[in-house]
DSSP file (Angstrom, degrees, kcal/mol; ACC not computed):
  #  RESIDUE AA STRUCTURE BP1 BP2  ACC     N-H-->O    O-->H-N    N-H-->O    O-->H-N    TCO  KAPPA ALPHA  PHI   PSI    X-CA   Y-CA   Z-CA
    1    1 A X              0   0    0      0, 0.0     2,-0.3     0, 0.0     0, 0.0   0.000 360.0 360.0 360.0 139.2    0.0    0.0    0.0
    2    2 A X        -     0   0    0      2,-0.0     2,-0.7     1,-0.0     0, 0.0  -0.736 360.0-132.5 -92.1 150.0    1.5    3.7   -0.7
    3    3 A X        -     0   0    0     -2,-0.3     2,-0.5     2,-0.0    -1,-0.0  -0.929   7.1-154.7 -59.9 105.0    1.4    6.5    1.3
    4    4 A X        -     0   0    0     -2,-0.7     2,-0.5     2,-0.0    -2,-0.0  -0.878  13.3-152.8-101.9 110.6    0.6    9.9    0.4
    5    5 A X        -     0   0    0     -2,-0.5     2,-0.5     1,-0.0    -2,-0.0  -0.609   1.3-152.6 -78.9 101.1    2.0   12.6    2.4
    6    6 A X        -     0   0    0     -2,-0.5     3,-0.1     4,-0.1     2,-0.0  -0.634  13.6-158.8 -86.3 128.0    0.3   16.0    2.8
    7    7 A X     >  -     0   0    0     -2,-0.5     4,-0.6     1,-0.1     3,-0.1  -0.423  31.1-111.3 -93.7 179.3    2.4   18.7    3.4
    8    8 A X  H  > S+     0   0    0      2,-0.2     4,-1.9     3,-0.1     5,-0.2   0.955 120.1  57.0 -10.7 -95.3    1.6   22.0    5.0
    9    9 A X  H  > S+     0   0    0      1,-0.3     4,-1.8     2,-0.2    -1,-0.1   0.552 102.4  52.1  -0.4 -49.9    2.2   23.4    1.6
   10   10 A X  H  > S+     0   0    0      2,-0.2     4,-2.8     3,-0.2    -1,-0.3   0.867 105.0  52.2 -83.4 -55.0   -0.2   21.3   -0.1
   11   11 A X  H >X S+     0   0    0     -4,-0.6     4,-1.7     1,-0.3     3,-0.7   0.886 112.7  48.4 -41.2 -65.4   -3.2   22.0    2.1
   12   12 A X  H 3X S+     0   0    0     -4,-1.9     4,-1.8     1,-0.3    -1,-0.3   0.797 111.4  47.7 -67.2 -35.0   -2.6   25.9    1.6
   13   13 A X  H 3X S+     0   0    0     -4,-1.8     4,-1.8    -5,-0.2    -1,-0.3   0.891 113.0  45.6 -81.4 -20.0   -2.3   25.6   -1.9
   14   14 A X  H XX S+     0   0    0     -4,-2.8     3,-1.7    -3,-0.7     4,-1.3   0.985 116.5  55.3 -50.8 -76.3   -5.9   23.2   -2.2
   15   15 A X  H 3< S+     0   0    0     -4,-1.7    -2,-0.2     1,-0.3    -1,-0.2   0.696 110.8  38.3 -66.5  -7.2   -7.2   26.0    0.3
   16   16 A X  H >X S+     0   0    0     -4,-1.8     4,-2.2    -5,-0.2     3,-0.7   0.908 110.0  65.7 -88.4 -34.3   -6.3   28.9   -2.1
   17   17 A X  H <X S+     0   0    0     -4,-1.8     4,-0.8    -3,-1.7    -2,-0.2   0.535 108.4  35.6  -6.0 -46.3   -7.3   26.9   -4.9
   18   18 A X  H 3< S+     0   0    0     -4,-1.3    -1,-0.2    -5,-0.2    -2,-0.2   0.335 109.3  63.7-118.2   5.2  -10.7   26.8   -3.9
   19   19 A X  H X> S+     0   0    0     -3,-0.7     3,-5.2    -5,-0.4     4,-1.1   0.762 109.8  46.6 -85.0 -74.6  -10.7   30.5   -2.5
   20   20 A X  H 3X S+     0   0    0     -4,-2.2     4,-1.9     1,-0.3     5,-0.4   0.734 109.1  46.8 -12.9 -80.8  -10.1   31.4   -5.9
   21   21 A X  H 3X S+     0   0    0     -4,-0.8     4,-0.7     2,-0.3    -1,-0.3   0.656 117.4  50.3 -46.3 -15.9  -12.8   29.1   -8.0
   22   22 A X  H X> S+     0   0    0     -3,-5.2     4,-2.6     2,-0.2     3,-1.7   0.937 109.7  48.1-106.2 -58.6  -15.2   30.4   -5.3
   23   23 A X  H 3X S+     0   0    0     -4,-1.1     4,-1.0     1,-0.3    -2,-0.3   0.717 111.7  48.7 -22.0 -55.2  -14.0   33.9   -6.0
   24   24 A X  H 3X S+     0   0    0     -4,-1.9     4,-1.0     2,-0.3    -1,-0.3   0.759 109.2  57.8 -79.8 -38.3  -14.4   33.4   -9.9
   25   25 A X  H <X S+     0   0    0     -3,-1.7     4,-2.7    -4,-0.7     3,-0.2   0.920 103.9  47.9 -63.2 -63.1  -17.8   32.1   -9.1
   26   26 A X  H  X S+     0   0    0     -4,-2.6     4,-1.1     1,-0.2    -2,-0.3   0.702 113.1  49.2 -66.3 -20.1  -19.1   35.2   -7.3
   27   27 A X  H  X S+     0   0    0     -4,-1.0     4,-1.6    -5,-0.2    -2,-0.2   0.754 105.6  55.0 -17.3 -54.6  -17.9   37.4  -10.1
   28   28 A X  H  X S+     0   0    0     -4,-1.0     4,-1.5     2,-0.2     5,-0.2   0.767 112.3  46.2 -82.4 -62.1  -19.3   35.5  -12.6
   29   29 A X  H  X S+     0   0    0     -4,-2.7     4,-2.9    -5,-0.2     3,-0.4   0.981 110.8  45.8 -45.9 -68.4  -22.5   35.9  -10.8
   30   30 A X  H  X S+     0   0    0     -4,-1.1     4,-3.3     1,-0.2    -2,-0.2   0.829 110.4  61.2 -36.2 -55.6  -22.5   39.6  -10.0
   31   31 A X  H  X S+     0   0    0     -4,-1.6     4,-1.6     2,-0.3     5,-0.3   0.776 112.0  35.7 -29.7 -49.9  -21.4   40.1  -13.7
   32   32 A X  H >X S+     0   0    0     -4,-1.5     4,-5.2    -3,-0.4     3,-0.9   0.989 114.7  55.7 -73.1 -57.9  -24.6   38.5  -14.9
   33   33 A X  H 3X S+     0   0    0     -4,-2.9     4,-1.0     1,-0.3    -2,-0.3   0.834 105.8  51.2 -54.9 -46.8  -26.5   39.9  -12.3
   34   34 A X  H 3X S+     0   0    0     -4,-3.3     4,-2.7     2,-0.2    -1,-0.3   0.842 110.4  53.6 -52.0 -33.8  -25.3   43.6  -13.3
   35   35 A X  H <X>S+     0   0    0     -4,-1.6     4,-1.4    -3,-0.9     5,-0.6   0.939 104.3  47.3 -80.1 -35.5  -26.3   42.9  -16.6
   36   36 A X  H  X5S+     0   0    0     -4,-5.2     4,-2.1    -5,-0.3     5,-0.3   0.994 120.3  45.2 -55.0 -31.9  -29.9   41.8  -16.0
   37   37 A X  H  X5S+     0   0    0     -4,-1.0     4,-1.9    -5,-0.5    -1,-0.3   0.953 107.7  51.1 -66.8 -44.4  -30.0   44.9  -13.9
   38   38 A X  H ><5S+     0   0    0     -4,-2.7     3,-0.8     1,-0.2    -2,-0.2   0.987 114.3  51.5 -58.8 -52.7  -28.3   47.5  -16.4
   39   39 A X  H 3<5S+     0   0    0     -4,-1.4    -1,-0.2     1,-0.3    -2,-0.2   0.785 115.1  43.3 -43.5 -44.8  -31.1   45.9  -19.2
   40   40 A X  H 3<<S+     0   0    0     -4,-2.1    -1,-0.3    -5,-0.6    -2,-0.2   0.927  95.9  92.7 -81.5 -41.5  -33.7   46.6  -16.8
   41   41 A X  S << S-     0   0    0     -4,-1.9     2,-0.0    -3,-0.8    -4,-0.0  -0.165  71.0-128.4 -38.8 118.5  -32.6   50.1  -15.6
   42   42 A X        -     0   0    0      1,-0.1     2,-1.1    -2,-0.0    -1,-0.1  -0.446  38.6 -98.1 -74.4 156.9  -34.0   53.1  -17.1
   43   43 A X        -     0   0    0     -2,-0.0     2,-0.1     3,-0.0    -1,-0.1  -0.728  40.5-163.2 -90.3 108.8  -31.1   55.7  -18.2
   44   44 A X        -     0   0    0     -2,-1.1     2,-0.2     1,-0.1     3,-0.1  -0.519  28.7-106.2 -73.4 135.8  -30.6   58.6  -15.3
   45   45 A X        -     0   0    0      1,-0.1    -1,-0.1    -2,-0.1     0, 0.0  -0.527  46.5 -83.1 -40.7 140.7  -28.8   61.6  -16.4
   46   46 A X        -     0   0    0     -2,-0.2     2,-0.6     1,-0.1    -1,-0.1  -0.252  51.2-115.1 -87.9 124.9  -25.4   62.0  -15.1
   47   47 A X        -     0   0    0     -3,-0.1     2,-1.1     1,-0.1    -1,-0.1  -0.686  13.1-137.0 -75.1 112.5  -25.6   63.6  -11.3
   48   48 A X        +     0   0    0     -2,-0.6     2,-0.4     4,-0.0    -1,-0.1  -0.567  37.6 171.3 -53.4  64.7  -23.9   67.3  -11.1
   49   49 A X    >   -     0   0    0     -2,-1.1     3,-0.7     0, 0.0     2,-0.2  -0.826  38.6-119.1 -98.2 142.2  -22.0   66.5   -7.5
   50   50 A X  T 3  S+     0   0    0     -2,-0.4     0, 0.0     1,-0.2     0, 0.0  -0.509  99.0   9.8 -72.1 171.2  -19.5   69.5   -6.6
   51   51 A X  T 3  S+     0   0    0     -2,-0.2     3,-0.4     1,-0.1    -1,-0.2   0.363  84.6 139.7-101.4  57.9  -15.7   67.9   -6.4
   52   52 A X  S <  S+     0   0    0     -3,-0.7     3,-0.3     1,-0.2    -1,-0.1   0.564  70.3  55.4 -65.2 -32.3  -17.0   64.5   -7.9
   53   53 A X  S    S+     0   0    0     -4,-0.2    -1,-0.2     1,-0.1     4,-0.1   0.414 103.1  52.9-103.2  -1.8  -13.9   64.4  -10.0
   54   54 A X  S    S+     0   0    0     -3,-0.4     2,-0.2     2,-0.1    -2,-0.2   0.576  86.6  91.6 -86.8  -9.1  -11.4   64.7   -6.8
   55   55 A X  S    S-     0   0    0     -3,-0.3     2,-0.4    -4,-0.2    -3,-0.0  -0.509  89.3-100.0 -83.9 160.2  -12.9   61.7   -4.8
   56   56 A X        -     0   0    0     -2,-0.2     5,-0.2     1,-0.1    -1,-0.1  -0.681  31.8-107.3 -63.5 122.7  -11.0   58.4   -5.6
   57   57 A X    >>  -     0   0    0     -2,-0.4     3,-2.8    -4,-0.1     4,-2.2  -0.053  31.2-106.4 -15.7 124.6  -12.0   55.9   -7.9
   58   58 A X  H 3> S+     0   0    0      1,-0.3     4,-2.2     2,-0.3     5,-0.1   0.815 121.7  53.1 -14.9 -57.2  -13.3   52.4   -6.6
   59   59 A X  H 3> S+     0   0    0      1,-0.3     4,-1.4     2,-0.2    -1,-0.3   0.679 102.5  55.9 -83.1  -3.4  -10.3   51.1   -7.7
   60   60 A X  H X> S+     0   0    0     -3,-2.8     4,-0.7     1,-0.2     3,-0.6   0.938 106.1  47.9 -86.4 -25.9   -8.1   53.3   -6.0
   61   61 A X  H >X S+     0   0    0     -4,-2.2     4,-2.3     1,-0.3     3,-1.1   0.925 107.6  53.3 -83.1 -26.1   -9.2   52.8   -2.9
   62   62 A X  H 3X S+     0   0    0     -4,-2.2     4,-1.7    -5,-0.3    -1,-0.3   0.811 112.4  43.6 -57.9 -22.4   -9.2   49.4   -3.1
   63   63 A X  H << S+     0   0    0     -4,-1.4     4,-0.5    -3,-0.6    -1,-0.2   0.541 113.1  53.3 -91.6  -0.9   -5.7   49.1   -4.2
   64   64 A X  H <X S+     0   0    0     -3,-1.1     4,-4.9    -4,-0.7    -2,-0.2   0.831 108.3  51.8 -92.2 -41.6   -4.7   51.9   -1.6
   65   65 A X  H  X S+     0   0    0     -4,-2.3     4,-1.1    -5,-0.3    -2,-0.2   0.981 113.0  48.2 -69.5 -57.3   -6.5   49.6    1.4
   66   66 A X  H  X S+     0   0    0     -4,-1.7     4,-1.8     2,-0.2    -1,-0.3   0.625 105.1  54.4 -52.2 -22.9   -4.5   46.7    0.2
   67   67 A X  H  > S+     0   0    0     -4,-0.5     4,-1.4     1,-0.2    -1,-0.2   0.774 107.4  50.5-101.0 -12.5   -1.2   48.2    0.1
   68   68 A X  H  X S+     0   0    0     -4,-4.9     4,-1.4     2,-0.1    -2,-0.2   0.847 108.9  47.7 -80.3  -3.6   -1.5   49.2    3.2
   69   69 A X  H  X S+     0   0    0     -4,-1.1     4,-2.9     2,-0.1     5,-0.3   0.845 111.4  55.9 -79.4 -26.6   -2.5   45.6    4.7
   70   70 A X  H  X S+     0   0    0     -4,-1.8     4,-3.4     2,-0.2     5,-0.4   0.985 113.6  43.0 -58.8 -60.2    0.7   44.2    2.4
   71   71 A X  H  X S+     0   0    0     -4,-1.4     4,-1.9    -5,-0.3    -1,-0.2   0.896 116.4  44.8 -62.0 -31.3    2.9   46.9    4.5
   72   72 A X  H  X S+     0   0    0     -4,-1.4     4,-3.3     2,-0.2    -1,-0.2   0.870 116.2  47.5 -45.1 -50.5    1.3   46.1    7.8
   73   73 A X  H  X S+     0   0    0     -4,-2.9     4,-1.2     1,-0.3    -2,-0.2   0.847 111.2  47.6 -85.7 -28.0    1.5   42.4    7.2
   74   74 A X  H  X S+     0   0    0     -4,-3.4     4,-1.9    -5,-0.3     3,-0.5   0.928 110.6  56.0 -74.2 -32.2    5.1   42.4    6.1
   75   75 A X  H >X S+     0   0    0     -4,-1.9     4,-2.8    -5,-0.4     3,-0.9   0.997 113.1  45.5 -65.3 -56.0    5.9   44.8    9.4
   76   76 A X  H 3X S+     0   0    0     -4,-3.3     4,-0.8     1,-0.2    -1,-0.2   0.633 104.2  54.4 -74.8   3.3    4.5   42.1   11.3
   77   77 A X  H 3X S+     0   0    0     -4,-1.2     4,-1.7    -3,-0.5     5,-0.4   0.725 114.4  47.7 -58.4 -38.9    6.1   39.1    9.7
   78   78 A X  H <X S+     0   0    0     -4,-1.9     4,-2.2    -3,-0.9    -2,-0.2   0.912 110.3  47.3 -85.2 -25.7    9.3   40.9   10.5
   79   79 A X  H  X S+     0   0    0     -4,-2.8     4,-1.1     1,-0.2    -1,-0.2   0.732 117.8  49.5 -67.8 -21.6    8.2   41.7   14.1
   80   80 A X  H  X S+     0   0    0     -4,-0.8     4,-2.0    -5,-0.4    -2,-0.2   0.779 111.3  43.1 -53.7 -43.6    7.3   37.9   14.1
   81   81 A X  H  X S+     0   0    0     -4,-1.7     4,-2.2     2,-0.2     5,-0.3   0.872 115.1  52.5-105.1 -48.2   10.5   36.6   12.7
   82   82 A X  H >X S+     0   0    0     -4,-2.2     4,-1.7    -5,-0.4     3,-1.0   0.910 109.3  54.7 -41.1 -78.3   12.6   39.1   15.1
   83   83 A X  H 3X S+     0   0    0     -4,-1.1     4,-0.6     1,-0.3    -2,-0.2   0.849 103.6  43.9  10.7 -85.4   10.7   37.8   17.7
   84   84 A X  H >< S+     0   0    0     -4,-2.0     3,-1.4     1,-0.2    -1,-0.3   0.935 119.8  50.9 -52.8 -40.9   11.3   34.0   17.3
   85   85 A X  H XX S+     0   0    0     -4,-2.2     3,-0.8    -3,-1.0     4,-0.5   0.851 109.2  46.6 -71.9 -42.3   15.3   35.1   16.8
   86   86 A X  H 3< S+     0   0    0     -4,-1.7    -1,-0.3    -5,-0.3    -2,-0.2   0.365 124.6  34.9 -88.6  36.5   15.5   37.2   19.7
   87   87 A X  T << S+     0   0    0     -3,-1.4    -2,-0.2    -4,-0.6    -1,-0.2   0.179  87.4  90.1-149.9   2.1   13.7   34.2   21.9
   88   88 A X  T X4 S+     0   0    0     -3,-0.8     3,-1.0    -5,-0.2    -3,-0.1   0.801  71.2  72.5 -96.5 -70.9   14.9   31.2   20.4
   89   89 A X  T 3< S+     0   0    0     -4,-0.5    -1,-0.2     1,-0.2    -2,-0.1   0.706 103.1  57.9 -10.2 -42.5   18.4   31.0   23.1
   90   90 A X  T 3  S+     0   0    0      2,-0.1    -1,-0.2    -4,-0.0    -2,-0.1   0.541  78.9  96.4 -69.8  -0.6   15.8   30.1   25.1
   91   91 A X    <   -     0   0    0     -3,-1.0    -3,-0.0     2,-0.1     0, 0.0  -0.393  62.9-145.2 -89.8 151.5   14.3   27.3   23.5
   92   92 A X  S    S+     0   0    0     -2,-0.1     2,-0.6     1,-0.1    -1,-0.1   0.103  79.1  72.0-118.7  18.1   15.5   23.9   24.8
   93   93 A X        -     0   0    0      2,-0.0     2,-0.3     0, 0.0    -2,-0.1  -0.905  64.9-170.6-127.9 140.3   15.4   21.8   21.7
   94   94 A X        -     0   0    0     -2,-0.6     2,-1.1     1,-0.0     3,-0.1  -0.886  21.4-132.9-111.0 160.9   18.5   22.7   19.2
   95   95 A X    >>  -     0   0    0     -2,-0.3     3,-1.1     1,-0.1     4,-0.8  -0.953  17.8-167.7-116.1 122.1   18.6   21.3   15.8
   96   96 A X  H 3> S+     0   0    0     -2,-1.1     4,-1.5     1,-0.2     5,-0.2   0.704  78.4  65.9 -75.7  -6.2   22.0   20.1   15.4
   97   97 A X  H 3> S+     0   0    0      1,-0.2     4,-1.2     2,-0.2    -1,-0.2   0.762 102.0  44.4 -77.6 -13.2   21.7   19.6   11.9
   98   98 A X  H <4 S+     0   0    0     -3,-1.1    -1,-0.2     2,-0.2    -2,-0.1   0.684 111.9  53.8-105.4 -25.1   21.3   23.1   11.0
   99   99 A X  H >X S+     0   0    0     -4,-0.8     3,-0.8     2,-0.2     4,-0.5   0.954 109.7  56.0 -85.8 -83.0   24.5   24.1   13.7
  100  100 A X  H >X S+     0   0    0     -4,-1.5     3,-1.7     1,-0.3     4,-1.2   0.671 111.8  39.8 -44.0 -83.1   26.6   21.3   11.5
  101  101 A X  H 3< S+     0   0    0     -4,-1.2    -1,-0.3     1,-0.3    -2,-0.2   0.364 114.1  51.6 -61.5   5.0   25.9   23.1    8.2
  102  102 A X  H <4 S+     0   0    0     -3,-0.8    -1,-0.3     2,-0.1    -2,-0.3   0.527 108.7  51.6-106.2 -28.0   26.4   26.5    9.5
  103  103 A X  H <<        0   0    0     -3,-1.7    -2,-0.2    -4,-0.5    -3,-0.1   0.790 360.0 360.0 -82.5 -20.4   29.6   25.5   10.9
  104  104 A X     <        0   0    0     -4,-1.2    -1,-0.2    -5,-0.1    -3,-0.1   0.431 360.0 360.0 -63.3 360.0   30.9   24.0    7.4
């Protein structure tokens, strides 16, 4: 009988896998669902808002909101990874294999 060995690795990429397709699925939807809506929609004249052309764009703010969670989440990966470094002398199991090849 064989074994098949699931890594870490594997899992996260199945579960992003399927974030996606679900993602592509709700798009797909909305998509449709905006057109049946546009079809249906009578056509409004264009609304006369004062400084309408200074607010940001949909897409800017989404790309704005996300690069500040990318810069957050990389400052705390690094306050993470600092972390385990300045805390690991304390740790009572060493892996000698890694002190062998560092010494080489």
């Amino acid at each position: 009988m064989t074994e098949t060995h699931t890594t870490p690795r594997d899992v996260q990429g199945e579960i992003i896998k399927t974030v996606n397709q679900s993602q592509d699925a709700v798009i797909e939807a909305i998509r449709d669902w905006a057109d049946a809506v546009q079809a249906l929609t009578p056509k409004l004249p264009p609304l006369n808002v004062p400084f309408a052309g200074k607010l940001p764009q949909p897409e800017q703010l989404v790309a704005s909101a996300y690069d500040f969670a990318e810069q957050l989440l990389s400052s705390q990966r690094r306050f993470a990874e600092e972390l385990v470094r300045a805390t690991s002398p304390l740790l009572p199991i060493k892996d000698e294999g890694k002190g062998k090849a560092a010494a080489k």
